[in-house]
N, C-alpha and C positions, 0 to 999 in steps of 0.2 A: 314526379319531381326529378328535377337533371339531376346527375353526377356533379362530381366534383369536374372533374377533365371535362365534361359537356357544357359546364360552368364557364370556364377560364377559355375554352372554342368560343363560346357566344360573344365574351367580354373584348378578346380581339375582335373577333370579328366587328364590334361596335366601334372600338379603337379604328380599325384600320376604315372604315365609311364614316366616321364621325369626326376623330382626334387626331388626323392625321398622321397614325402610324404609316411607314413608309415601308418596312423591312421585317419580313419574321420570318425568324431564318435561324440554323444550327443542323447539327449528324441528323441527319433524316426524317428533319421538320417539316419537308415538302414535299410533293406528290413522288412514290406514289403511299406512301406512311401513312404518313401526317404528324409524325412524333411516334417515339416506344410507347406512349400511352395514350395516344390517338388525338392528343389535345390540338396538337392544330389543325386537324384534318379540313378540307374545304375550305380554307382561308386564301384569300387570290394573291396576299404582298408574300406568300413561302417558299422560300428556296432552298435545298441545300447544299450544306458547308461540307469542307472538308474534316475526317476526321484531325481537329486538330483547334484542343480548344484555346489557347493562346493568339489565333488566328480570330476566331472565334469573337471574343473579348476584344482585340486591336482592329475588328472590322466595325464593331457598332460604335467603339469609340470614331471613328474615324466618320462611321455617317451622322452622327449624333454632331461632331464641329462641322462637320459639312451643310448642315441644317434641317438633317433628316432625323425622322424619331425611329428609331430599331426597336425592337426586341427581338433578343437574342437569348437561344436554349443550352445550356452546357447539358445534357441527356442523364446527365446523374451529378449529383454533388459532390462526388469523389471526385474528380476529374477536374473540380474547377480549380482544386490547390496549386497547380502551375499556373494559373493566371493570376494570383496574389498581385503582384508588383503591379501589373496592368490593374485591377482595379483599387489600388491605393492611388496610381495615377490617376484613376476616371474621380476617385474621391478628391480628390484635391485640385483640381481643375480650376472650378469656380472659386477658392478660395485664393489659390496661388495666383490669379488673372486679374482680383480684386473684382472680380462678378463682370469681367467681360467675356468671358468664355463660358458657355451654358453644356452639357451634357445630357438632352434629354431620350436618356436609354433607360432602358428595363431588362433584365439578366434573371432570366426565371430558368429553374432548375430542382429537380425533384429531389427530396430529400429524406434522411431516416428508414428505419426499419420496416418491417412489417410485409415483404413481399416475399420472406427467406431466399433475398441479395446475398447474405453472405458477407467475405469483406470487401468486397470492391463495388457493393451495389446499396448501402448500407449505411452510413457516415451521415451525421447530421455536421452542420454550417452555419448554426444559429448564431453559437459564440464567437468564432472566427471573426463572423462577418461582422459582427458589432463591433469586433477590433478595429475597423476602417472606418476612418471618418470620411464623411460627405457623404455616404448613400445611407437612404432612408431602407428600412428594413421590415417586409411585411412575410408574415404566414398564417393564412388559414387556416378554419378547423369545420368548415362545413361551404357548400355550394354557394351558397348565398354572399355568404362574406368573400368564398372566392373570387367572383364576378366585380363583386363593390371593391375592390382591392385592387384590382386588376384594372379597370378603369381610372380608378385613382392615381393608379401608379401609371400609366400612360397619357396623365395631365400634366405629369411631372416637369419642371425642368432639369433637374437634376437627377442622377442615379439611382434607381430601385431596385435592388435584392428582392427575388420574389420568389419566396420558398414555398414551394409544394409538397404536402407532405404522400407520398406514395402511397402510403397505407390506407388514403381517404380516399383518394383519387375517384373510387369507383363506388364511392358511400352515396348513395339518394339523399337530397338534402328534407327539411321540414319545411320549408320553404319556396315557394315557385319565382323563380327568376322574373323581373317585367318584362313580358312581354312572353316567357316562353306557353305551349300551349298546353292547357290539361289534361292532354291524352299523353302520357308518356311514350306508347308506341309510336305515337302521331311523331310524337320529336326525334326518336330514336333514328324516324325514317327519314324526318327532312336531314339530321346533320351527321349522321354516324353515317362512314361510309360503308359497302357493303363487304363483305366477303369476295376475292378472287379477283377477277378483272374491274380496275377503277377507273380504265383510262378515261371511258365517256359521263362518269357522275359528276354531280356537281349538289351541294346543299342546297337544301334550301333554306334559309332560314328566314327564324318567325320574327314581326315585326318588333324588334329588341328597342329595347328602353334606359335611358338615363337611371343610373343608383350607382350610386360611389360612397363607399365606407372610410371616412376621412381617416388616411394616415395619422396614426399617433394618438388615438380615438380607442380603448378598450371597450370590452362589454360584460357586465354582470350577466352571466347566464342564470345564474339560481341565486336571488337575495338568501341570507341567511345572519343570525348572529353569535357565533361561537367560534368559527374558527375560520379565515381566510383562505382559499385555495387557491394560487395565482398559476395559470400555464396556459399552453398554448396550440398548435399543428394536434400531432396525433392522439396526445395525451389529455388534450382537453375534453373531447367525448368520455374518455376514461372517468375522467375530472367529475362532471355532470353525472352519471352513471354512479359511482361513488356518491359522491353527497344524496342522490335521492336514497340509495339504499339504508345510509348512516342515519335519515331522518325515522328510518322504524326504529330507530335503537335511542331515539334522542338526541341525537348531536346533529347542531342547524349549521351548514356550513353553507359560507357562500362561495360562489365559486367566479372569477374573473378570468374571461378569455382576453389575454393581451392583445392579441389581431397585430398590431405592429410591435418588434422589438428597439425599432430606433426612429424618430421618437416614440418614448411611449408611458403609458398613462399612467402616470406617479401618481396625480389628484385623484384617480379612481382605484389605487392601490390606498394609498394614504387615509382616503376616507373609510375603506372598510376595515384596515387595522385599529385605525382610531377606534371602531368599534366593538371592533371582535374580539382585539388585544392577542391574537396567534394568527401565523401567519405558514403555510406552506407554500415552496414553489416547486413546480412539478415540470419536468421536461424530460426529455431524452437524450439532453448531448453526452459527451463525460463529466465526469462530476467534477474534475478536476478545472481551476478555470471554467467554469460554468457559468455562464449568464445568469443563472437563479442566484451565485456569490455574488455580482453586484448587486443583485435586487435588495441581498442580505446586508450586504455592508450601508447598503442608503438608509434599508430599515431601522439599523439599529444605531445608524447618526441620527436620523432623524427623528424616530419612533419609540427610540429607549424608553422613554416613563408611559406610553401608552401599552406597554408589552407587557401580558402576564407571562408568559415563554419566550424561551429562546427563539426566535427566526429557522425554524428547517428547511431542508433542500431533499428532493427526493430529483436524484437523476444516474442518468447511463454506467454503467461500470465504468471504470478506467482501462480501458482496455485495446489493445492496440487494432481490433476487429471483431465482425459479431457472424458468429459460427452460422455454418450452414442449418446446422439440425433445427429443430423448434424448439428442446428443448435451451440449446445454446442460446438462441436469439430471445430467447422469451425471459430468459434470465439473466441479460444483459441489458437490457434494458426496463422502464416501469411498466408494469402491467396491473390489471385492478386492483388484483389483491395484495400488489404494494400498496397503493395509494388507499386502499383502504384502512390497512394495519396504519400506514403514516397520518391519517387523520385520526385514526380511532388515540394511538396514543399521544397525541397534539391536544387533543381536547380533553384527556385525564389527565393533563397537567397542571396540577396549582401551584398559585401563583407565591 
């Protein structure tokens, strides 16, 4: 089964021979790299940018009016916070133009814990970037959906936020990509480049296939009726992994991977509180301003008389960085046996 990064390689790669992607390009997206996490490696539209992500941002804007489809890499998510004002521009575009001006770019950038980054390699952009209207906002939690995500969001006409979560990057998925081949080695060889001198390789890749995971679309990974688990990127495996444990002890949780944070799937949030009557959400940003407190405030306008419990939030400390050590980073953000303690006492709560 591919990686995640072998995933979101294949998915351009269909983009740029199919969808007419024109540009993939950012710090050392292009030969001889192919990205710090090897995801564009063998792609023929990559170039790279100057260290300089503002640059960055105001060049795929500018191919994106010009009538080309970019994607473009900021190399970490720490780093994209000086581009703010530029992509509140690219947000606003098509609304300010009354729909004459289209944007069709994608800004994929790795995100969150789990490599021991430290704090400048470290930083989630979940909530931020839901702060900006006009881009549609996706993050994976496995290969598969990476790929479907990734083509989706390069059908786009508008701006897409497409968050990777690093910590997965190099997770094997359960799932085989269409078209990639059953031998894992076999794939490693045709698109992973080699060790040492790259100047003369070149991919090969295997005959890749249409699958796109409609933006604003969730997915129940494990039905369950007791307690709702809403989350996302890295936390989601967590998520899944949790509730199957919890089901020896009796407590049926179901669990919802969001896949996009903007739009995204209220009808399939709604339907399973309606049922379950508790609800957690689980991520990793800060907790402060947290994406999961809007999920909470809609719950409890909308959801009030379906609720045996309060709405909780399990998310990131508040904290202005996440330490080098493991034990620092491991306690800075959720890890399973948060989320297990946070469903366990979610589901002893009566009503």
């Amino acid at each position: 089964m591919a990686n995640m990064a072998q995933a979101i390689r294949m998915a351009l790669h269909y983009a740029e021979e199919n969808l007419g992607v024109t540009d993939i390009f950012g710090e050392d997206v292009g030969p001889p790299l192919g990205g710090v996490f090897t995801v564009t490696q063998g792609l023929k539209t990559t170039w790279n940018s100057p260290l300089d992500e503002r640059g960055i941002i105001g060049v795929a804007m500018g191919i994106a009016m010009a009538g080309g489809r970019p994607v473009a890499e900021i190399q970490f998510c720490d780093y994209v916070y000086n581009t703010i004002d530029l992509l509140k521009l690219a947000g606003n575009t098509c609304w300010s133009t009354h729909g004459d001006w289209n944007l069709p770019m994608v800004v994929k950038t790795p995100v969150g814990s789990g490599i021991r980054g430290s704090i400048y390699h470290s930083h989630s952009f979940d909530a931020t970037m839901t702060h900006i209207p006009g881009w549609k906002v996706v993050i994976p939690s496995n290969p598969l959906d990476a790929y479907g995500l990734m083509i989706s969001a390069c059908r786009e006409q508008d701006p897409v936020m497409y968050l990777e979560p690093k910590a997965l990057l190099r997770i094997k998925g359960e799932e085989r990509i269409p078209g990639e081949p059953d031998d894992d080695r076999l794939l490693s060889k045709m698109i992973d480049a080699p060790l040492g001198d790259r100047s003369k390789w070149k991919a090969q890749w295997p005959e890749l296939q249409a699958y796109e995971v409609p933006i604003g679309k969730g997915k129940i990974v494990r039905p369950g009726s007791q307690v709702t688990v809403v989350s996302y990127g890295r936390t989601l495996p967590l998520c899944a992994k949790a509730a199957e444990t919890l089901a020896a002890e009796g407590i049926d949780a179901e669990v919802i991977d969001l896949r996009s944070l903007w739009p995204y799937d209220w009808e399939m949030i709604r339907a399973s509180v309606e049922k379950t009557g508790k609800v957690l959400y689980v991520n990793e940003d800060t907790e402060v301003t947290n994406f999961g407190e809007h999920l909470i405030r809609r719950t409890v306008d909308e959801l009030f008389y379906h609720l045996n419990a309060a709405p909780k939030l399990l998310a990131g400390k508040f904290l202005p960085g996440i330490g080098l050590a493991d034990t620092l980073e491991m306690a800075s953000v959720p890890q399973l046996g948060d989320i297990l303690d946070a469903i366990r006492k979610l589901a002893a709560e009566q009503p």
